[in-house]
Each structure stands twice: as structure tokens, then as C-alpha cells.
N, C-alpha and C positions, 0 to 999 in steps of 0.2 A: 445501445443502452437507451435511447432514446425512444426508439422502435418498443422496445418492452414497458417503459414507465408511458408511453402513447396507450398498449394494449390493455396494461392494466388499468387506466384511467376507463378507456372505453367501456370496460367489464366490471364495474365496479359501478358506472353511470348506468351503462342497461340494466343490471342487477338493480338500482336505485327504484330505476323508474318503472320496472314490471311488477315489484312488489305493490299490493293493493294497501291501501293509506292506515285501514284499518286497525285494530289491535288485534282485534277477533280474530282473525286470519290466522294467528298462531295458534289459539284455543284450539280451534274447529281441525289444523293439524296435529295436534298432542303436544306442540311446543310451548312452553313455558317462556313469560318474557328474559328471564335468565338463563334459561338455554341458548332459547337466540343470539343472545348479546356473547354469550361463552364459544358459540359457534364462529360466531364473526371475527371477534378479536382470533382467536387462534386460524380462522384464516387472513386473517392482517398480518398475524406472525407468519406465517409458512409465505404469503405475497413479500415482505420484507424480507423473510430471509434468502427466497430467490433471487430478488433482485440485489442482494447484497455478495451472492456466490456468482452473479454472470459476470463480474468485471475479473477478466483477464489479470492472472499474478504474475509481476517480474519475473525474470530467470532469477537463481541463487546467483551470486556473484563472490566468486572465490579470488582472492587477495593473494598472492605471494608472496616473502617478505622481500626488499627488495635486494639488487645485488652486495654483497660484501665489496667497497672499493678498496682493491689491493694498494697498501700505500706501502712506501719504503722513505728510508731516509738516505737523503745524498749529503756527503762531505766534498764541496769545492774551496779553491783557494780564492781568494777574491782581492783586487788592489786595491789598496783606502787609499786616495789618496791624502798626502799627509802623515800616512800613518806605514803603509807600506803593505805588506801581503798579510793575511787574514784569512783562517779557518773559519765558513760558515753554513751550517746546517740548513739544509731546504727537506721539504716535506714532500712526496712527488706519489700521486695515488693516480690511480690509469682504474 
């Protein structure tokens, strides 16, 4: 990425400084100063949008839901003490 916003700099500097200062320079080629300027911007757009298509896109990333955990219910007996033996429900998911 670097490498390419380097080259475009560098082409866009040469292109700077080979054009002559002048205005006339477009007259004498058939170019109007609003041609010019409509030329440029749309290659600013077409420079912009290449370098907005070289960056590398993520893989998709697909999700699965996740497992169902199997639960069940256990009935043990249990001693209170105090109180003495006691039905009590546990919840047991694997």
C-alpha cells in the first residue's frame, strides 16, 4: 500500500513539474481551462478509487449456532441433617 500511495505521489509530482507554468499551453492544445480541471478530477477519481480496491478484503466468516447442551433432570435423595432424607432435583447438561 505504501509502495503505490509512494508511486502515485511520485506521478503526480513529475506530471506537476513537466507541465509549463503557462495558461496558454492549453489554448494552443484545444484544451479549455474547464476541460482541464474536468480531466484531472476524474483522474483523482479513477487514482482514488484504485487505491481504495488494492487493500486486500477479509475472508466471509461464517458463524454456526452454537451446540444445543443436552440437559436432563436428576432426582436424588439427599440427608438434611435435622431433618432427615429429602427428594432433591439437580439439573445436569453434558
Amino acid at each position: 500500500m505504501k509502495k503505490l500511495c509512494l508511486a502515485a505521489l511520485a506521478l503526480a509530482t513529475a506530471a506537476t513539474l513537466s507541465t509549463p507554468a503557462s495558461a496558454g499551453w492549453y489554448y494552443r492544445r484545444g484544451w479549455s481551462p474547464g476541460a482541464a480541471a474536468a480531466v484531472g478530477v476524474l483522474g483523482g477519481v479513477a487514482v482514488g478509487a484504485a487505491i481504495a480496491n488494492a487493500r486486500p478484503r477479509p475472508a466471509p466468516v461464517y458463524l454456526a449456532p452454537p451446540p444445543e447442551a443436552e440437559c436432563y433432570v436428576e432426582r436424588r435423595r439427599v440427608w438434611v441433617p435435622g431433618w432427615g432424607w429429602e427428594m432433591r432435583r439437580r439439573t445436569i447438561c453434558e
